[in-house]
C-alpha positions in Angstrom: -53.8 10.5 2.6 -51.0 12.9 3.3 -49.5 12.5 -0.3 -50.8 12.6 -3.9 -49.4 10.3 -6.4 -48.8 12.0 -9.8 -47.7 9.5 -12.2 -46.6 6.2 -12.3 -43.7 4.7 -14.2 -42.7 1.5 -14.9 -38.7 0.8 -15.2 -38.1 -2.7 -16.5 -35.2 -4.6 -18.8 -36.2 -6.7 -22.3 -36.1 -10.2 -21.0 -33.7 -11.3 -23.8 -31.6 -8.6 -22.7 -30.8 -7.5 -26.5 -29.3 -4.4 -26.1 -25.9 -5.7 -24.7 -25.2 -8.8 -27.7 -22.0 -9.4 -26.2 -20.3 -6.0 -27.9 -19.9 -4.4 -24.4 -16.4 -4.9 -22.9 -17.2 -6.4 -19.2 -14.9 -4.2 -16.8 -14.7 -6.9 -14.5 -12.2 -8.5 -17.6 -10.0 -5.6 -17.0 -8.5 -6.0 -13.3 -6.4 -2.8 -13.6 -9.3 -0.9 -13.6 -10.6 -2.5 -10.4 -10.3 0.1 -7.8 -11.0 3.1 -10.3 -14.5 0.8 -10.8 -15.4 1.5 -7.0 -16.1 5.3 -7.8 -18.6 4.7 -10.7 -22.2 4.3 -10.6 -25.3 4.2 -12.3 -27.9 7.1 -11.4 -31.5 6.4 -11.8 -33.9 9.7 -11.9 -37.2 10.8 -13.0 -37.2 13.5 -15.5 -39.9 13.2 -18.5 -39.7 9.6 -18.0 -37.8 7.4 -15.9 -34.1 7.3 -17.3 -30.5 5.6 -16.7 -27.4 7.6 -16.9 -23.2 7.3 -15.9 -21.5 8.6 -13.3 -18.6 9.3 -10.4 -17.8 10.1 -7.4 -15.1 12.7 -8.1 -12.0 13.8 -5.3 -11.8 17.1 -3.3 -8.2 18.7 -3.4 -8.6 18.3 0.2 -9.5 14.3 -0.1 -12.1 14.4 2.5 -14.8 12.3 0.9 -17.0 14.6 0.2 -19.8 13.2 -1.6 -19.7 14.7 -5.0 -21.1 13.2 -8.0 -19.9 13.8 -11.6 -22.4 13.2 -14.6 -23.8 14.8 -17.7 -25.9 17.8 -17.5 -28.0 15.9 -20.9 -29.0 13.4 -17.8 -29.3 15.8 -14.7 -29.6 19.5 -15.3 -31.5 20.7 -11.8 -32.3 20.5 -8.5 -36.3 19.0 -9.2 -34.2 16.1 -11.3 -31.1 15.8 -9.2 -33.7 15.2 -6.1 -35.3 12.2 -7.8 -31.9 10.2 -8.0 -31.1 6.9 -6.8 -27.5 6.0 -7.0 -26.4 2.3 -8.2 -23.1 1.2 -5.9 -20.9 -2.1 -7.5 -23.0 -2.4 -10.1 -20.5 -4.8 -11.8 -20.0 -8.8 -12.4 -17.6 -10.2 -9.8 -15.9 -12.7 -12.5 -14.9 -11.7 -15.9 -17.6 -12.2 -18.4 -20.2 -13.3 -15.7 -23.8 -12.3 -14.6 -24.1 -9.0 -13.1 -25.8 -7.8 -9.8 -29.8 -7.4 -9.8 -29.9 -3.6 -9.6 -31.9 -3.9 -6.9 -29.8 -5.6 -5.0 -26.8 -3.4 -4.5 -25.9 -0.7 -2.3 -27.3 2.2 -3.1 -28.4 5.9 -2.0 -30.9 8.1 -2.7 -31.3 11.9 -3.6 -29.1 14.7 -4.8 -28.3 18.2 -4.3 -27.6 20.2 -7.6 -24.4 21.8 -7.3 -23.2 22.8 -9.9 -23.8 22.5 -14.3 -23.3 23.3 -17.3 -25.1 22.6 -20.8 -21.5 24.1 -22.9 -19.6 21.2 -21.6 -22.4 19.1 -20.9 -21.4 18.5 -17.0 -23.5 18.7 -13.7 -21.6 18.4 -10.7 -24.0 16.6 -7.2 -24.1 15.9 -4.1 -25.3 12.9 -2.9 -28.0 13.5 0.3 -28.1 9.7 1.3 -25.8 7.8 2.8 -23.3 6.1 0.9 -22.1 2.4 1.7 -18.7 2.4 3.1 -15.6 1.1 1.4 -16.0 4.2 -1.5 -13.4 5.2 -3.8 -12.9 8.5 -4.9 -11.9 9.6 -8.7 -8.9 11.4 -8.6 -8.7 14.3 -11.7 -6.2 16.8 -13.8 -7.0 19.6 -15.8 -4.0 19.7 -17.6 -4.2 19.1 -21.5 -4.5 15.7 -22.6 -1.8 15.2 -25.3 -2.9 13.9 -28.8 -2.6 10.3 -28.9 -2.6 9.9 -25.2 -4.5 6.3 -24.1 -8.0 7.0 -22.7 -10.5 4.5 -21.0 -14.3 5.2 -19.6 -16.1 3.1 -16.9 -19.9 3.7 -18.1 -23.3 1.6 -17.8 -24.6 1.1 -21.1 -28.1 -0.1 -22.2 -28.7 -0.2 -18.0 -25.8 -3.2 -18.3 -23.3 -3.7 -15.3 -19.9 -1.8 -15.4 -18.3 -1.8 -18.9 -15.2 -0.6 -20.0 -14.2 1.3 -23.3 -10.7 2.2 -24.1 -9.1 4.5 -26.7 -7.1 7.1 -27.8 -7.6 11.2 -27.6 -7.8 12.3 -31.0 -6.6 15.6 -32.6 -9.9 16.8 -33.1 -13.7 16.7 -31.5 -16.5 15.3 -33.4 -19.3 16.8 -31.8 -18.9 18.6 -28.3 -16.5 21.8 -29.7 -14.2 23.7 -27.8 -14.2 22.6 -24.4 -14.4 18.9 -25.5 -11.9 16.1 -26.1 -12.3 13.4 -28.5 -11.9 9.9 -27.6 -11.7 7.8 -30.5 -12.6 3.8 -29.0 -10.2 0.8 -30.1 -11.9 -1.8 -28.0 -15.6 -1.7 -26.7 -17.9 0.9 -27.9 -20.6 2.9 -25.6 -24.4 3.0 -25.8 -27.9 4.5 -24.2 -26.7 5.3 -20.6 -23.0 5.5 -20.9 -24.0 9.3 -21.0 -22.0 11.0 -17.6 -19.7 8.1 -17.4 -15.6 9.7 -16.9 -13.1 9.7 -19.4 -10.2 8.7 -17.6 -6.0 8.9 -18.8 -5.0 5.3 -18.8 -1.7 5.8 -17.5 -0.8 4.3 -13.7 -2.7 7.3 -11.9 -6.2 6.9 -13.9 -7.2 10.6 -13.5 -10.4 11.9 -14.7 -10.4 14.5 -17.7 -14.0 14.5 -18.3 -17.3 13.2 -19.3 -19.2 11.5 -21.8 -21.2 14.1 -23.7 -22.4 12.4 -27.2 -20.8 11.0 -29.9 -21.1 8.3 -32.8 -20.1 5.2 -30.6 -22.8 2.0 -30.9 -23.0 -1.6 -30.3 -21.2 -2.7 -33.3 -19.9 0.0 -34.4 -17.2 1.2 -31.8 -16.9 4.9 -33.1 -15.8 7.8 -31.2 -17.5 10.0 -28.1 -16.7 14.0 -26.6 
């Protein structure tokens, strides 16, 4: 044969499905955040083992669809990861509260081109090498500071689960991630396994992206905080 297998893994979801028990805030419940929904995605990759992460497509100035994708650098930190991804597209319910999409099932793309990263503020920045379905959105961004207080939101996969939503505030100070971080502190919804890469986004009319989810205390039951 022209190929050599070198492992095998076996990806598969507890039949009970316990890690969601209903604490995960279904974004689908949250129409506002509809088209801001389109950009995210789950990303599937081989590293030590096989593993589920966040992320975005994230905006050029230019707006050319260009297509970037913004996740953690905990989840994808180089080019012999980034090539084993596969890219999860309307991974979400379509009705409030109901049954999501079989992953397998939804548009999808596969392989990544490491573009840039960075472990300090936990960030790798792709490029997605397959085609992508048509009917994308973007995530627009700002880098200018996010005032204490201000309303926050992420769009993140936990537990492998279709879109979820949390939404906050930006506190004063960061809890884990240091300079270079921001604080989200959650009022409704916490995060979990795999929320990891998903965007923190200003919930003000323009949605813009301030960064990603680095780590934090945030758990099912306990809605916490995350960098």
């Amino acid at each position: 044969l022209p190929f050599r297998a070198d492992r095998i893994q076996h990806v598969y979801r507890a039949p009970m499905n316990p890690g969601d028990q209903g604490c995960f805030n279904d974004v689908t419940c949250h129409p506002g955040w509809t088209n801001t929904a389109r950009a995210c995605v789950g990303i599937g990759f081989v590293g030590q083992n096989a593993l589920f992460c966040s992320g975005q497509l994230i905006a050029t100035v230019a707006g050319d669809q260009t297509p970037y994708l913004l996740t953690a650098n905990q989840c994808i930190s180089s080019q012999v990861v980034a090539q084993t991804c596969e890219v999860f597209f309307d991974y979400r319910a379509m009705q409030c509260n109901g049954a999501g999409p079989v992953l397998a099932a939804v548009p999808r793309a596969t392989g990544c081109t490491m573009v840039a990263t960075s472990t300090w503020t936990d960030y790798s920045l792709l490029m997605i090498d397959g085609t992508i379905p048509p009917g994308r959105v973007w995530a627009g961004w700002t880098t200018a500071p996010v005032a204490t207080a201000a309303a926050t939101a992420s769009i993140h996969f936990p537990e492998g689960e279709p879109a979820r939503i949390s939404l906050g505030v930006k506190d004063a100070v960061t809890l884990c991630g240091g300079t270079g971080h921001i604080r989200s502190t959650w009022t409704s919804g916490p995060t979990g396994p795999g929320s990891a890469g998903g965007a923190l986004f200003l919930d003000t009319p323009a949605q813009p992206l301030v960064g990603v989810l680095s780590c934090g205390l945030s758990t099912c039951g306990v809605p916490g905080s995350n960098d």
